[in-house]
C-alpha positions as CSV (number, residue, x, y, z in Angstrom):
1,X,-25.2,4.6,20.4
2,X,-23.3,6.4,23.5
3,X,-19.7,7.3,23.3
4,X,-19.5,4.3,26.2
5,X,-20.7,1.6,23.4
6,X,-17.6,2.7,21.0
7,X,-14.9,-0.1,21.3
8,X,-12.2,2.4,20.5
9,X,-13.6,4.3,23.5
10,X,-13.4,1.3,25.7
11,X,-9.9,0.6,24.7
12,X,-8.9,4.1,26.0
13,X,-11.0,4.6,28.7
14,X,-8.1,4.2,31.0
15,X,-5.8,6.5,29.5
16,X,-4.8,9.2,32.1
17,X,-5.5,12.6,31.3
18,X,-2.7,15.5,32.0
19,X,-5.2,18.5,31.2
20,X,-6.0,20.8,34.4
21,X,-8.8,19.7,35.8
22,X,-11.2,22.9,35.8
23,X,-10.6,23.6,31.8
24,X,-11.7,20.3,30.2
25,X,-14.5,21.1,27.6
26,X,-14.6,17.4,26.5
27,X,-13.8,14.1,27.7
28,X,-10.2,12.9,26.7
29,X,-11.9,9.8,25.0
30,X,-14.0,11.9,23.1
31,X,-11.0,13.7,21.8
32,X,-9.1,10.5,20.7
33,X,-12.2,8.8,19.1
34,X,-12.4,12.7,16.9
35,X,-8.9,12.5,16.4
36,X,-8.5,8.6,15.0
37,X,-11.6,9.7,12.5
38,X,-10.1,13.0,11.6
39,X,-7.0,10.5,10.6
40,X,-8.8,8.0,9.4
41,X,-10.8,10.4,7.0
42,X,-7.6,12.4,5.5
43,X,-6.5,14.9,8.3
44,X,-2.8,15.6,8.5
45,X,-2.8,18.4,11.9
46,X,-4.8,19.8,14.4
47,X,-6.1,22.1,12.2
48,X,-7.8,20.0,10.2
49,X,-8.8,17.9,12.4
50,X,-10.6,20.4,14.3
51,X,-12.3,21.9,11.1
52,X,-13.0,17.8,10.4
53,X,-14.7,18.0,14.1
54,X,-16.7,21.1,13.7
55,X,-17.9,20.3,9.9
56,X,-19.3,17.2,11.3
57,X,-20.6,18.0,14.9
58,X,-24.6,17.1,14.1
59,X,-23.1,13.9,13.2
60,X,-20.6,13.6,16.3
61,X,-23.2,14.5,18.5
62,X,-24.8,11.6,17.9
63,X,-21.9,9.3,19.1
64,X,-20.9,11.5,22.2
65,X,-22.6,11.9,25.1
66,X,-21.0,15.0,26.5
67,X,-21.3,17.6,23.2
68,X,-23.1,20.9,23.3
């Protein structure tokens, strides 16, 4: 499954992105599909949503097309 299949990514894919240009490391959608299962799975901040992120990147990869 691509990041494109996701419904949740769909649904946000028009959402305009305010980050400069040049310094985007991932794709806004990608962000907001982390962040709603960060939420989803118990996160409360950034923070732990990040460290949610990073503990499950083999997993994320999977989903999203643009992760190292």
């Amino acid at each position: 499954m691509s990041r494109s299949d996701l419904a949740i990514a769909r649904h946000f894919r028009s959402l305009g992105d305010p980050r400069v240009a040049g310094r985007r490391k991932h794709l806004l959608t990608d962000i907001v599909v982390m962040t709603i299962c960060g939420v989803i799975s118990g996160c409360n901040d950034w923070q732990q949503i990040a460290t949610f992120a990073r503990a499950r990147h083999d997993w994320l990869k999977l989903i999203f097309d643009t992760m190292d």
